[in-house]
Jmol script that loads the backbone (N, CA, C; Angstrom):
load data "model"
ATOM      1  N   UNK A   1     -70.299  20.019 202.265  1.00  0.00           N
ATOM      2  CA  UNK A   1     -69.715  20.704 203.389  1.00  0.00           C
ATOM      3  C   UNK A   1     -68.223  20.359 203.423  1.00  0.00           C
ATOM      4  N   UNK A   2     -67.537  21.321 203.600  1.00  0.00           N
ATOM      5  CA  UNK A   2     -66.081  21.294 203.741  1.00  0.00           C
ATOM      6  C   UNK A   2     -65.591  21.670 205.188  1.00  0.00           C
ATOM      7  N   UNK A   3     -64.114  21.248 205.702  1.00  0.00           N
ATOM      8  CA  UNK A   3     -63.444  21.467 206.986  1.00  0.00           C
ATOM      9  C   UNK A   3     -62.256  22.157 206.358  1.00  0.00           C
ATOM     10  N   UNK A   4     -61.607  22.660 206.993  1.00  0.00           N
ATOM     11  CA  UNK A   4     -59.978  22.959 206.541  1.00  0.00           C
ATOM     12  C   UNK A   4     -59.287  22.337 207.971  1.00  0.00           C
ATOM     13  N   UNK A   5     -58.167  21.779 208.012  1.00  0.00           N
ATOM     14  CA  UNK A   5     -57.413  21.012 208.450  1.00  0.00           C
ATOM     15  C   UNK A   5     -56.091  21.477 208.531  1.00  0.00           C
ATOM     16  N   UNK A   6     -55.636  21.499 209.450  1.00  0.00           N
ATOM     17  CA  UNK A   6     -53.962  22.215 210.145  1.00  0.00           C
ATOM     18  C   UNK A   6     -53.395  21.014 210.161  1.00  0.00           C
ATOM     19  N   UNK A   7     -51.941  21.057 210.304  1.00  0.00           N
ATOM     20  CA  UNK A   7     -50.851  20.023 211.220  1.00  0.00           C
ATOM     21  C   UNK A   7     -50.142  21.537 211.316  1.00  0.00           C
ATOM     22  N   UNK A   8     -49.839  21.511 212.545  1.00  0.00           N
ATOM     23  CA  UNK A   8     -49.031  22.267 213.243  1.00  0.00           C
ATOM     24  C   UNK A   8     -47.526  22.279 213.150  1.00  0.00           C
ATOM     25  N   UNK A   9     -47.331  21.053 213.407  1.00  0.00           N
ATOM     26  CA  UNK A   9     -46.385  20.248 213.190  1.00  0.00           C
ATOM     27  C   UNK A   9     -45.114  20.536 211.670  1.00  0.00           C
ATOM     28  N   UNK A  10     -45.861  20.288 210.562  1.00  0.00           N
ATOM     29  CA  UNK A  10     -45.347  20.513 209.158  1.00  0.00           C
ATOM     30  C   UNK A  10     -45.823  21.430 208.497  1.00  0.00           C
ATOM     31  N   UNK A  11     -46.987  22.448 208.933  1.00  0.00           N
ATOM     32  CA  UNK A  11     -47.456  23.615 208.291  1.00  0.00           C
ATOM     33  C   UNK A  11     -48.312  23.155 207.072  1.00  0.00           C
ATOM     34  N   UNK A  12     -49.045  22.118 206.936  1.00  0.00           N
ATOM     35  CA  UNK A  12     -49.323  21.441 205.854  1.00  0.00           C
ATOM     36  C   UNK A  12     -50.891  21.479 205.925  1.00  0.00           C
ATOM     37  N   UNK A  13     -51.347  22.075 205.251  1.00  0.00           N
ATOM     38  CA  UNK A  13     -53.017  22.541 204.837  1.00  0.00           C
ATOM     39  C   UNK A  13     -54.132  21.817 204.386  1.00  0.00           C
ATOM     40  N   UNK A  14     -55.048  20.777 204.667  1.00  0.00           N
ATOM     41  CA  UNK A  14     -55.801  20.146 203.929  1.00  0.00           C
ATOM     42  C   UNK A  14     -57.116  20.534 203.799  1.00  0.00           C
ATOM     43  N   UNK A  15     -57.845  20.266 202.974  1.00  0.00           N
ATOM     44  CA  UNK A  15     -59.567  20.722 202.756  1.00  0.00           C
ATOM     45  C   UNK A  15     -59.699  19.466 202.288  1.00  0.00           C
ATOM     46  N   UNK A  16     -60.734  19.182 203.380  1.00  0.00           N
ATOM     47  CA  UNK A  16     -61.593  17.550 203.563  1.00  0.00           C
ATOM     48  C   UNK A  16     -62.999  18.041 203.389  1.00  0.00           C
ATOM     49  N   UNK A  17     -63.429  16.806 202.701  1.00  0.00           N
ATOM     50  CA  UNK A  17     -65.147  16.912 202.225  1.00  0.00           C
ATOM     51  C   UNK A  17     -65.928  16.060 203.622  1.00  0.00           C
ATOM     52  N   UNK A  18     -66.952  16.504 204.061  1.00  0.00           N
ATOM     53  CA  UNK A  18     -67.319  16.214 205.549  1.00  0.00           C
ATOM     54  C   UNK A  18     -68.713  15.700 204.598  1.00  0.00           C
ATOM     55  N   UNK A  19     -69.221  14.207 204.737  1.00  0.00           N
ATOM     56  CA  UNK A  19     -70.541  14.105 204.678  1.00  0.00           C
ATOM     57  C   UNK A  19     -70.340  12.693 203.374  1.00  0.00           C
ATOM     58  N   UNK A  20     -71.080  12.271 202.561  1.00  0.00           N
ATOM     59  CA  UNK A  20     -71.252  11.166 201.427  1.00  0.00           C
ATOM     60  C   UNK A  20     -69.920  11.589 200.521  1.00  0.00           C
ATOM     61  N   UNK A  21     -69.345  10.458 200.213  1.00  0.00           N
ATOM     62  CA  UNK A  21     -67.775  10.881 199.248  1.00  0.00           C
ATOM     63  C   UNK A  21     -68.691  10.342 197.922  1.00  0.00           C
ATOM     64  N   UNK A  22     -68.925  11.182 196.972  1.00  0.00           N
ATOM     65  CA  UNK A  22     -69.269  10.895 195.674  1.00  0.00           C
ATOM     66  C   UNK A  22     -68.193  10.934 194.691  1.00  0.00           C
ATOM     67  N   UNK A  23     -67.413  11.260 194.868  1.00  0.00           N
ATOM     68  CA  UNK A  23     -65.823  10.537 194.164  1.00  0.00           C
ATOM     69  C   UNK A  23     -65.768   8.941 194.675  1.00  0.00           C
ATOM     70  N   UNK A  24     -65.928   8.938 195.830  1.00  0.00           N
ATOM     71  CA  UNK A  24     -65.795   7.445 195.760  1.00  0.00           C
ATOM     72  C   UNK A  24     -66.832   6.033 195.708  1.00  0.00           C
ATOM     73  N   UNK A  25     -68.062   7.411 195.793  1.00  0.00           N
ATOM     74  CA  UNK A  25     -69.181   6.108 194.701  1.00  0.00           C
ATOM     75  C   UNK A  25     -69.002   6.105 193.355  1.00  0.00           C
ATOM     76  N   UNK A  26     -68.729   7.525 192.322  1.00  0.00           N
ATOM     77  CA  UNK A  26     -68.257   7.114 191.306  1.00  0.00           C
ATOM     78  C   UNK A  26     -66.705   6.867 191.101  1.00  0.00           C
ATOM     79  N   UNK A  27     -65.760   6.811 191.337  1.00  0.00           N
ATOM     80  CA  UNK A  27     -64.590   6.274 191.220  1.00  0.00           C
ATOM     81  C   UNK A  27     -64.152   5.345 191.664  1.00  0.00           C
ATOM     82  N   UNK A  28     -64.634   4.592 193.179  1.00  0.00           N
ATOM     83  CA  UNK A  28     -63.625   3.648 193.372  1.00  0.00           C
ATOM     84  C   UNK A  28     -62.693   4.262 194.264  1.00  0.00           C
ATOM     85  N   UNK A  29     -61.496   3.333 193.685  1.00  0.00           N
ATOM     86  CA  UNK A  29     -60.275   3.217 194.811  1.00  0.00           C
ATOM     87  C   UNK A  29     -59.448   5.233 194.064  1.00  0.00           C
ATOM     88  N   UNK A  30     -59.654   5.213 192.987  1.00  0.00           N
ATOM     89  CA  UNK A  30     -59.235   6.438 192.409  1.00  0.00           C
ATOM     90  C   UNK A  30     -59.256   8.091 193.831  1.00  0.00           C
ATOM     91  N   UNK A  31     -59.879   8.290 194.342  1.00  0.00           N
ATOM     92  CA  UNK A  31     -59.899   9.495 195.649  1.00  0.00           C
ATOM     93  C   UNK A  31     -58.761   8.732 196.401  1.00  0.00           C
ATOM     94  N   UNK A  32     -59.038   7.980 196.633  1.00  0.00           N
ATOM     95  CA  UNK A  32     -57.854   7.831 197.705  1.00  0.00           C
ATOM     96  C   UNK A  32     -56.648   7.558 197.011  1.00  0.00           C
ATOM     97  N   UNK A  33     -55.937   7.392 195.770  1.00  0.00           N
ATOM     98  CA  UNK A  33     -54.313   7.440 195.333  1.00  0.00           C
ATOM     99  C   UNK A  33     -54.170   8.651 195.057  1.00  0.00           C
ATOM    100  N   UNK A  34     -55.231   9.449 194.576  1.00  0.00           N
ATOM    101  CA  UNK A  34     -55.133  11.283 194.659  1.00  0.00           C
ATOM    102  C   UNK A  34     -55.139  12.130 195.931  1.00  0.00           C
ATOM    103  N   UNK A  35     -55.467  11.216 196.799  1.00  0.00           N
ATOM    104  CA  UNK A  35     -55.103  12.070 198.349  1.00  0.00           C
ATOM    105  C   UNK A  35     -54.112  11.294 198.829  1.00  0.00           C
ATOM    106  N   UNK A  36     -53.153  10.592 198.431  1.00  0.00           N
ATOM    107  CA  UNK A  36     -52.634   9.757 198.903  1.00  0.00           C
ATOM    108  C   UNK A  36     -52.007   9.163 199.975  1.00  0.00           C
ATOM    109  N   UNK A  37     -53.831   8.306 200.091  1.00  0.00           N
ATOM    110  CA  UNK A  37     -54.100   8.223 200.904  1.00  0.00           C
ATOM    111  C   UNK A  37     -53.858   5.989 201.021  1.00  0.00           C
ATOM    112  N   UNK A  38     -52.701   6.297 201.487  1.00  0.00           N
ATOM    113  CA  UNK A  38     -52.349   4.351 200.955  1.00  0.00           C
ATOM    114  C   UNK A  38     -53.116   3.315 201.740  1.00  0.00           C
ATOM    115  N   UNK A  39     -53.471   3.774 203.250  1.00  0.00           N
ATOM    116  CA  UNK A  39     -54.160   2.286 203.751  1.00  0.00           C
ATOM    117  C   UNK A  39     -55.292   2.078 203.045  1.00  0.00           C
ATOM    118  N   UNK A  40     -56.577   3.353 202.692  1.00  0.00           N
ATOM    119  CA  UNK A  40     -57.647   2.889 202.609  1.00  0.00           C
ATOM    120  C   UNK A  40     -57.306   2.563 201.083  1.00  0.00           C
ATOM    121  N   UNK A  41     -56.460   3.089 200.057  1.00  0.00           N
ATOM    122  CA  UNK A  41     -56.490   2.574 198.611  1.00  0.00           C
ATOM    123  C   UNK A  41     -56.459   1.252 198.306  1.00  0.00           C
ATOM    124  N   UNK A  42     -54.861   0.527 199.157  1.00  0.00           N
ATOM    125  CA  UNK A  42     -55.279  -1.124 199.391  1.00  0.00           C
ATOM    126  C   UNK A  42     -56.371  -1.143 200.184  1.00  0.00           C
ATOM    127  N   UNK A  43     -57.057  -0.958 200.795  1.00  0.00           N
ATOM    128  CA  UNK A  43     -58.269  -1.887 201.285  1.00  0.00           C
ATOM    129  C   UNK A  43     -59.205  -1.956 200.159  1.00  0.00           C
ATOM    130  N   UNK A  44     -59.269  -0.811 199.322  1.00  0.00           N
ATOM    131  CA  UNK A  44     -60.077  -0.431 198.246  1.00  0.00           C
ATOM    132  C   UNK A  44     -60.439  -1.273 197.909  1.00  0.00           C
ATOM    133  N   UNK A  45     -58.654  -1.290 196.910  1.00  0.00           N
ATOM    134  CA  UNK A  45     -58.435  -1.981 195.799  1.00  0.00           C
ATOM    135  C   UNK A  45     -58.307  -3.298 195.927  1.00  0.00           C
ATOM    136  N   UNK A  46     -57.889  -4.139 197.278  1.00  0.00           N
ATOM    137  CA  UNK A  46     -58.246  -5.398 197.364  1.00  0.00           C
ATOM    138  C   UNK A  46     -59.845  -6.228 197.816  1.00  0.00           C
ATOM    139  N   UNK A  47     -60.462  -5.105 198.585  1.00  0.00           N
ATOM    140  CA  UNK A  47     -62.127  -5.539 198.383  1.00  0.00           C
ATOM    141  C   UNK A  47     -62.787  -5.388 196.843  1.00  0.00           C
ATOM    142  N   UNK A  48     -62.335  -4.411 196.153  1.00  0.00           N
ATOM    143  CA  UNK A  48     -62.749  -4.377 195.115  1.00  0.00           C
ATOM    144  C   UNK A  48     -62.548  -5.398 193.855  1.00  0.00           C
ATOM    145  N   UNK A  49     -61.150  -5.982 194.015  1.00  0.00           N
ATOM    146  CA  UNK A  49     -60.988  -7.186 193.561  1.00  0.00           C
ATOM    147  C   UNK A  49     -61.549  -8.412 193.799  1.00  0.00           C
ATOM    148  N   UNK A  50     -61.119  -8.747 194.924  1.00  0.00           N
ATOM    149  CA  UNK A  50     -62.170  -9.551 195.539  1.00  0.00           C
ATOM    150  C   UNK A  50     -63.482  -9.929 195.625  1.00  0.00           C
ATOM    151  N   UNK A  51     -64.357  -8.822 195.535  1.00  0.00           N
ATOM    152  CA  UNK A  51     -65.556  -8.901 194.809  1.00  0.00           C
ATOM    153  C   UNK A  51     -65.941  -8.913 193.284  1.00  0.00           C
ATOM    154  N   UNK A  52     -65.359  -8.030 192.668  1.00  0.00           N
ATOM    155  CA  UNK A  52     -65.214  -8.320 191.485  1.00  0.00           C
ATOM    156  C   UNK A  52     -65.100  -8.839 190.532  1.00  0.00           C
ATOM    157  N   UNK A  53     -64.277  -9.980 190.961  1.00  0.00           N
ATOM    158  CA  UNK A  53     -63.934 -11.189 190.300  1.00  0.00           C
ATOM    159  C   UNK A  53     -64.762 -12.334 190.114  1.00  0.00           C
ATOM    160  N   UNK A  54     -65.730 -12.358 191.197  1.00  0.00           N
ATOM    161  CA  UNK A  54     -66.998 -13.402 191.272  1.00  0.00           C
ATOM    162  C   UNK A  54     -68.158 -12.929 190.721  1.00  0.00           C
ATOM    163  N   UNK A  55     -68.641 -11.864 190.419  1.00  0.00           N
ATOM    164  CA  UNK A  55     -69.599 -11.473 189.711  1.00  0.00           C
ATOM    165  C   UNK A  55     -69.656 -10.147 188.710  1.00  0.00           C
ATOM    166  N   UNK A  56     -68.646 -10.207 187.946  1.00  0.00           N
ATOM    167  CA  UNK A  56     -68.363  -9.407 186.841  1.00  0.00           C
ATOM    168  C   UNK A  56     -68.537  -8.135 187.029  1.00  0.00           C
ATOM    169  N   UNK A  57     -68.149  -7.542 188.933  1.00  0.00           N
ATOM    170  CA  UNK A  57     -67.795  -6.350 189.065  1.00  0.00           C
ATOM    171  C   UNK A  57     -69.345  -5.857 189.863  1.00  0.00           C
ATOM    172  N   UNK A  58     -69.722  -6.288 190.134  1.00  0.00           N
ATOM    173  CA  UNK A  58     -71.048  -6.116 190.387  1.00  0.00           C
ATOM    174  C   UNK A  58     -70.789  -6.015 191.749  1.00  0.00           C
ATOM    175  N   UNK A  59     -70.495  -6.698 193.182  1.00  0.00           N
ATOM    176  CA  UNK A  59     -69.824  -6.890 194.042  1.00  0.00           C
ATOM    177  C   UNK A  59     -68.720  -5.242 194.378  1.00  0.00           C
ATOM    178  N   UNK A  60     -67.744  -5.283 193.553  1.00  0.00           N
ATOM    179  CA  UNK A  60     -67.350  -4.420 193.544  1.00  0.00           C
ATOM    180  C   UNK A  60     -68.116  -3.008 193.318  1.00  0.00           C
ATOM    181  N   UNK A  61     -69.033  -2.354 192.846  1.00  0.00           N
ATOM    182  CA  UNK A  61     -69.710  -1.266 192.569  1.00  0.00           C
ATOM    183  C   UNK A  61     -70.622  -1.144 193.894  1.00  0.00           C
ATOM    184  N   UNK A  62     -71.202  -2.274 194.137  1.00  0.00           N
ATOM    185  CA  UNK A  62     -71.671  -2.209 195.194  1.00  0.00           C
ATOM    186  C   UNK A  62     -71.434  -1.904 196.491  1.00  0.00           C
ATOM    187  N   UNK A  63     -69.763  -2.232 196.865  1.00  0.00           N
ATOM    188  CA  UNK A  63     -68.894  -2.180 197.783  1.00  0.00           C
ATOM    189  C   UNK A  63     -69.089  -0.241 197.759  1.00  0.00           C
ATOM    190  N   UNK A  64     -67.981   0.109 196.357  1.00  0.00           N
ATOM    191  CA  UNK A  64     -68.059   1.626 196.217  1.00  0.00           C
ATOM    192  C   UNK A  64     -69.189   1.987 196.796  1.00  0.00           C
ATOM    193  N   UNK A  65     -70.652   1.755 196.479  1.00  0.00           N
ATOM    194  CA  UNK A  65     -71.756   2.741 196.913  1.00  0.00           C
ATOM    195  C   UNK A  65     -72.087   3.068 198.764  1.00  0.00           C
ATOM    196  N   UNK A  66     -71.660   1.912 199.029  1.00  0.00           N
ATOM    197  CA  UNK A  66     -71.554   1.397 200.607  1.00  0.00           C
ATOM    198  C   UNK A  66     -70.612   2.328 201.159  1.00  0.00           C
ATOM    199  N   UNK A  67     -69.745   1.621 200.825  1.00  0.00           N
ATOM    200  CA  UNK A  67     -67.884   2.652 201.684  1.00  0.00           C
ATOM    201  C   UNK A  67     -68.133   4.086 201.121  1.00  0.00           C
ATOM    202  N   UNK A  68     -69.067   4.411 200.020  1.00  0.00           N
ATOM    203  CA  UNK A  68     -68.817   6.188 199.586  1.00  0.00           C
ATOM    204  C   UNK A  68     -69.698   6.854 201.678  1.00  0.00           C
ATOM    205  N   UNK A  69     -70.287   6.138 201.921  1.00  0.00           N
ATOM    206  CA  UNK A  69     -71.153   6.555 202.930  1.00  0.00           C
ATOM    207  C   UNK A  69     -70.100   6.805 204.499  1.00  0.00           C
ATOM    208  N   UNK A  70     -69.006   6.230 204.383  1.00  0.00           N
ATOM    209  CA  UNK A  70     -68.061   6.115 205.350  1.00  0.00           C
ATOM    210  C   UNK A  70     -66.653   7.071 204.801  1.00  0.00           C
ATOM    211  N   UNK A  71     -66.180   6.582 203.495  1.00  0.00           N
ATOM    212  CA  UNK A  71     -64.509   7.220 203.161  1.00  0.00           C
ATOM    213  C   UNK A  71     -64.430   8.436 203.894  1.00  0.00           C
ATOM    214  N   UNK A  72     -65.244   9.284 203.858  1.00  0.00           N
ATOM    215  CA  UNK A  72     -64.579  10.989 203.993  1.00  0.00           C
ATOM    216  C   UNK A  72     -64.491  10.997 205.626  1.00  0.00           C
ATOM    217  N   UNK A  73     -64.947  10.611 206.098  1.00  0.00           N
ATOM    218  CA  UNK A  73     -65.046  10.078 207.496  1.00  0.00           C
ATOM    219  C   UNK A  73     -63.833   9.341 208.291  1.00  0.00           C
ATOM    220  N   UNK A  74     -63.319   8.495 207.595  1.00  0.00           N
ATOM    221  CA  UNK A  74     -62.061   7.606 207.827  1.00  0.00           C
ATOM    222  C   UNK A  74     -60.981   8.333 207.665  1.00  0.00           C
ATOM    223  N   UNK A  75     -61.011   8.679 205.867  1.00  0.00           N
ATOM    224  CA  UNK A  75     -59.737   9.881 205.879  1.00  0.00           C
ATOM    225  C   UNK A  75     -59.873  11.040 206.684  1.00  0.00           C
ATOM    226  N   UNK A  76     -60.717  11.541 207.525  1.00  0.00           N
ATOM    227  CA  UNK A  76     -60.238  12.964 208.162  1.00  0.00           C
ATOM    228  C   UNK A  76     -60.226  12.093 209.554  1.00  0.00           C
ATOM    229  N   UNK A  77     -60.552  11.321 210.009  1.00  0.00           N
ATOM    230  CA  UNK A  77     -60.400  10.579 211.387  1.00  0.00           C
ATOM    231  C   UNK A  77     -58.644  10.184 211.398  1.00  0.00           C
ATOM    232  N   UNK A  78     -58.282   9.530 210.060  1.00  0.00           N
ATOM    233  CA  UNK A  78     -56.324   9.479 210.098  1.00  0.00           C
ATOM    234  C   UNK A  78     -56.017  10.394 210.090  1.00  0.00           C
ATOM    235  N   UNK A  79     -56.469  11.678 209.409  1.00  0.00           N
ATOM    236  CA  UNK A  79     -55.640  12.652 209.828  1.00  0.00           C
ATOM    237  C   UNK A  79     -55.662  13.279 210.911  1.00  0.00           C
ATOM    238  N   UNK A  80     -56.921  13.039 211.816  1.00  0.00           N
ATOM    239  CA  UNK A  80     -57.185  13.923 213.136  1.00  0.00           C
ATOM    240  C   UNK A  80     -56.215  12.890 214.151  1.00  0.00           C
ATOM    241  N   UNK A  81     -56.017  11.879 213.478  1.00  0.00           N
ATOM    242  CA  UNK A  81     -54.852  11.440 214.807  1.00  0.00           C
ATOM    243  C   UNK A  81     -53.495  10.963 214.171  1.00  0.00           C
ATOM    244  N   UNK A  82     -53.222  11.771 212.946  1.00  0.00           N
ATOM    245  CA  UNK A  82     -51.772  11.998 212.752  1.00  0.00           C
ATOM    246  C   UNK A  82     -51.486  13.676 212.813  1.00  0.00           C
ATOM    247  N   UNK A  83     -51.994  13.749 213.603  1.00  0.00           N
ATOM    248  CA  UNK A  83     -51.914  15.758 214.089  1.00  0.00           C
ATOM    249  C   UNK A  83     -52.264  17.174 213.672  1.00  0.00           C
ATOM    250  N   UNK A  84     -53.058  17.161 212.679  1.00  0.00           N
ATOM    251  CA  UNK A  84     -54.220  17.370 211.680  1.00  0.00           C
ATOM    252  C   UNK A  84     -54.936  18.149 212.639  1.00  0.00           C
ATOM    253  N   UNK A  85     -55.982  19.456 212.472  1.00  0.00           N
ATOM    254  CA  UNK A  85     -56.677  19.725 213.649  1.00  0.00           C
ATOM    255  C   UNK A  85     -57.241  20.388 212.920  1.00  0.00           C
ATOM    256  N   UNK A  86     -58.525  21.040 212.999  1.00  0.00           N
ATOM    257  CA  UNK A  86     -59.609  22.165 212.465  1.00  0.00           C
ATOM    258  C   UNK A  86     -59.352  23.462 212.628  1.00  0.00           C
ATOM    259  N   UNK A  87     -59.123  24.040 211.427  1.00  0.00           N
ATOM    260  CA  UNK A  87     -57.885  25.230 210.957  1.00  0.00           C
ATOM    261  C   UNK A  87     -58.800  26.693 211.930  1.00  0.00           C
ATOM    262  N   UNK A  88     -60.351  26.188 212.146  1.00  0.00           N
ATOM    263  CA  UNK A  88     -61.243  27.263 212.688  1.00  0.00           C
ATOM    264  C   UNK A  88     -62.513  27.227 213.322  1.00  0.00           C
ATOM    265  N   UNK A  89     -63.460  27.923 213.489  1.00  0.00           N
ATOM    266  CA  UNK A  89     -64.529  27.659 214.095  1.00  0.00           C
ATOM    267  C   UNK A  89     -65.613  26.885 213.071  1.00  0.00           C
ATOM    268  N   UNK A  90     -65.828  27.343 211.801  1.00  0.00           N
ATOM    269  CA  UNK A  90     -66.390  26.604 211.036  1.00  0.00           C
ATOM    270  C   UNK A  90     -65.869  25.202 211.055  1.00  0.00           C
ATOM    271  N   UNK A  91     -64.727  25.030 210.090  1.00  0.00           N
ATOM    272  CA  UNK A  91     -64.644  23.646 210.679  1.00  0.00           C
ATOM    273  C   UNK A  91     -64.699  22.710 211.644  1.00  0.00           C
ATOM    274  N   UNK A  92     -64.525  23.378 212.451  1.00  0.00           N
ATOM    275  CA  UNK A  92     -64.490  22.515 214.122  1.00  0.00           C
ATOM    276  C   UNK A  92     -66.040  22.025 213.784  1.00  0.00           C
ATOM    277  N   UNK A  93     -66.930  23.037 213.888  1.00  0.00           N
ATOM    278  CA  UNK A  93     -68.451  22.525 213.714  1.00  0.00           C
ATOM    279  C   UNK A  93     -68.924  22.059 212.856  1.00  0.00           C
ATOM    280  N   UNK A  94     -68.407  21.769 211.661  1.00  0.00           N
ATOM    281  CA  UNK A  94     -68.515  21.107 210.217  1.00  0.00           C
ATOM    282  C   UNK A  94     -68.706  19.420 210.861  1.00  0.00           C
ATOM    283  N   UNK A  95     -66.954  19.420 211.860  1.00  0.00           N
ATOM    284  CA  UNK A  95     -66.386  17.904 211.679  1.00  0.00           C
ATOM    285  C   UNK A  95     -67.632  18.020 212.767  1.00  0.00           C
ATOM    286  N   UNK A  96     -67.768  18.601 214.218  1.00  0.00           N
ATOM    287  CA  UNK A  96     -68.652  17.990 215.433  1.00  0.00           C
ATOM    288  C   UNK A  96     -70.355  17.824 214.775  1.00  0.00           C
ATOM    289  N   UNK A  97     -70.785  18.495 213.909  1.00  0.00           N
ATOM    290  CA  UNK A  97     -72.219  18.159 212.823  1.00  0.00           C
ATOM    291  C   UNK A  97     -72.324  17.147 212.523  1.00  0.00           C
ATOM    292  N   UNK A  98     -71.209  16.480 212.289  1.00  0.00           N
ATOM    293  CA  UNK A  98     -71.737  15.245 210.971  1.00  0.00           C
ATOM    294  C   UNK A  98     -70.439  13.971 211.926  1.00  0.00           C
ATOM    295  N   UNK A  99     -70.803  14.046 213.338  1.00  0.00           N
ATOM    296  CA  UNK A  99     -69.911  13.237 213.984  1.00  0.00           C
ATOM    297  C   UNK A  99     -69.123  13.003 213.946  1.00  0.00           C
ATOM    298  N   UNK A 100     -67.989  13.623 213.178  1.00  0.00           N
ATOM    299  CA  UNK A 100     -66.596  13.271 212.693  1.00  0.00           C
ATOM    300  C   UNK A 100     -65.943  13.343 213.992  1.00  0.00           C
ATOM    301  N   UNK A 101     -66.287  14.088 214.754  1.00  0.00           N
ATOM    302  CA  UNK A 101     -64.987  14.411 216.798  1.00  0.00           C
ATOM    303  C   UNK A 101     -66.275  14.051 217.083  1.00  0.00           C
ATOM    304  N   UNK A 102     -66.175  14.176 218.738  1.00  0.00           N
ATOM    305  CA  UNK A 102     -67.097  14.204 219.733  1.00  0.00           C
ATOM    306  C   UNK A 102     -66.457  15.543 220.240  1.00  0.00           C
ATOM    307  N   UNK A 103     -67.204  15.824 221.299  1.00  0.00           N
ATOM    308  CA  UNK A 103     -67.928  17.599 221.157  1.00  0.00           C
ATOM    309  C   UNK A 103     -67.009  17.838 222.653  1.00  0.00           C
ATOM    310  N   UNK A 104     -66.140  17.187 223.013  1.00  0.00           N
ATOM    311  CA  UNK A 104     -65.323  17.694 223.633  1.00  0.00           C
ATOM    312  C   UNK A 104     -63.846  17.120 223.664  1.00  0.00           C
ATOM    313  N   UNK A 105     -63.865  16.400 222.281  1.00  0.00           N
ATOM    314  CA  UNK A 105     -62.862  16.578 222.244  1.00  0.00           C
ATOM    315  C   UNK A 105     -61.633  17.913 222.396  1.00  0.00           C
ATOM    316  N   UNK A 106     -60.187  17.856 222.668  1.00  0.00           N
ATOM    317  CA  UNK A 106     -59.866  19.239 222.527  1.00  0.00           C
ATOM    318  C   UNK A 106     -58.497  19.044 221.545  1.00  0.00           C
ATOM    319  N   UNK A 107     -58.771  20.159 220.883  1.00  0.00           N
ATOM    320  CA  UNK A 107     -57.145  20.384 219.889  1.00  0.00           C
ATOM    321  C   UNK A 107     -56.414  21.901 220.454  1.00  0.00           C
ATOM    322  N   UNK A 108     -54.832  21.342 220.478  1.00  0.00           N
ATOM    323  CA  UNK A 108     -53.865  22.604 220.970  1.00  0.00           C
ATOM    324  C   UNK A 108     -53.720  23.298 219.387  1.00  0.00           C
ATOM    325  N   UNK A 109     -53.603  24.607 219.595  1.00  0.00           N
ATOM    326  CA  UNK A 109     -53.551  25.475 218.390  1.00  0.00           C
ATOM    327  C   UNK A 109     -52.793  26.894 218.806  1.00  0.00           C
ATOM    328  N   UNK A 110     -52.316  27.687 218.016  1.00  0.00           N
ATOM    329  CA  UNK A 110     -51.900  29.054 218.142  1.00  0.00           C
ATOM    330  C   UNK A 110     -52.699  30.257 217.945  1.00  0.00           C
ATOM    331  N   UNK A 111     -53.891  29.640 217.212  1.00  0.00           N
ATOM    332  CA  UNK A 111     -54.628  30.981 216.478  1.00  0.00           C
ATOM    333  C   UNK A 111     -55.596  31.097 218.002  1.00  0.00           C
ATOM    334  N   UNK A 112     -56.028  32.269 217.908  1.00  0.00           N
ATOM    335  CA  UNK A 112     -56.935  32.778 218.957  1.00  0.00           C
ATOM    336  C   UNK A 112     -58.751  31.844 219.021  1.00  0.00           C
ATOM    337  N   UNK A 113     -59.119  30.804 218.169  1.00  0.00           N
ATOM    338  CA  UNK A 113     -60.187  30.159 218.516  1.00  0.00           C
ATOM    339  C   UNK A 113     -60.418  29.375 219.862  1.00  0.00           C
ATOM    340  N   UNK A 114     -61.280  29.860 220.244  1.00  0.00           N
ATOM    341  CA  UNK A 114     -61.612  29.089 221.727  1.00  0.00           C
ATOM    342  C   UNK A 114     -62.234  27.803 221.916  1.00  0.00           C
ATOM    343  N   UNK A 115     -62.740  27.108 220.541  1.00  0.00           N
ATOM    344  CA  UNK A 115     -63.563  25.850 220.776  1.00  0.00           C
ATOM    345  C   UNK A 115     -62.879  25.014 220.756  1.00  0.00           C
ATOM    346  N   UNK A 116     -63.225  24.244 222.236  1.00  0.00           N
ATOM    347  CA  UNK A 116     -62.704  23.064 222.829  1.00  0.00           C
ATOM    348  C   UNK A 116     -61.926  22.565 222.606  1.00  0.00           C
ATOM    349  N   UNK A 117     -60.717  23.838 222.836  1.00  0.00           N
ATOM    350  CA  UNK A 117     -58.929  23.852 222.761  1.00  0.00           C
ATOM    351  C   UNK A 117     -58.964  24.394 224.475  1.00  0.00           C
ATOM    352  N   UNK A 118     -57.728  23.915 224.573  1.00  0.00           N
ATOM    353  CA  UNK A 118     -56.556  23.417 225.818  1.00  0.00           C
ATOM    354  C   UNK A 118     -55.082  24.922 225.231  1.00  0.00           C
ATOM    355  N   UNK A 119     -55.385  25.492 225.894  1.00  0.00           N
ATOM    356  CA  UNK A 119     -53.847  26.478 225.518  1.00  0.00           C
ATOM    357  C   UNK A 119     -52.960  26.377 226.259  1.00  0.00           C
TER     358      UNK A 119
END
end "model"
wireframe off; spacefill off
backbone 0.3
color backbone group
C-alpha cells in the first residue's frame, strides 16, 4: 500500500510505502540514505554496529527484521510533522488504515478534498 504526500510549503512530492518496509529487512540502513533520510540512517547504522560486532552480525540482522516492522511508519510520521500532508482521499485512508494519523487529525490543503481538513 502506498500514500502520496504534499508539502505545500516547497511543492515537493513524496510516495511513502504504508505497512512492513522490506527494503529495510533486506537492506539495512541502505532505504534510509536513498530517502535521505539522516536521523533514522545513524540510528541504523549505529544499532547495527553495535550489535554486530558482538555476534558476527547476527544481532544486527535481527535488529533489521524488527525495525523493518516500524521504518515506514517513522519516516512518514517526520514527514507528517515537517509539513508533508496526504496529497488525497486515498492516501489520507491508506495513512488512517494502518495507524499512521489518528482519524481526526486535520491537514490545511488547497485541493477541494474534504477529509478532516480545516479550510
Amino acid at each position: 500500500m502506498h500514500a502520496i504526500l504534499l508539502n505545500r510549503r516547497t511543492n515537493e512530492r513524496k510516495e511513502v510505502k504504508v505497512g512492513f518496509s522490506w527494503a529495510e529487512f533486506f537492506w539495512g540502513f541502505w532505504p534510509a540514505l536513498f530517502r535521505g533520510d539522516w536521523k533514522w540512517l545513524v540510528v541504523i547504522l549505529l544499532v547495527d554496529l553495535v550489535l554486530g560486532v558482538w555476534n558476527n552480525g547476527i544481532g544486527s540482522g535481527l535488529f533489521n527484521m524488527i525495525f523493518a516492522f516500524f521504518y515506514n511508519k517513522l519516516y512518514t510520521n517526520d514527514l507528517l510533522n515537517n509539513g508533508f500532508e496526504p496529497a488525497d482521499d486515498s492516501s489520507y485512508n491508506a495513512l488512517l488504515a494502518k495507524n499512521y494519523i489518528a482519524s481526526g487529525r486535520r491537514f490545511s490543503t488547497i485541493n477541494e478534498n474534504h477529509y478532516g481538513r480545516t479550510h
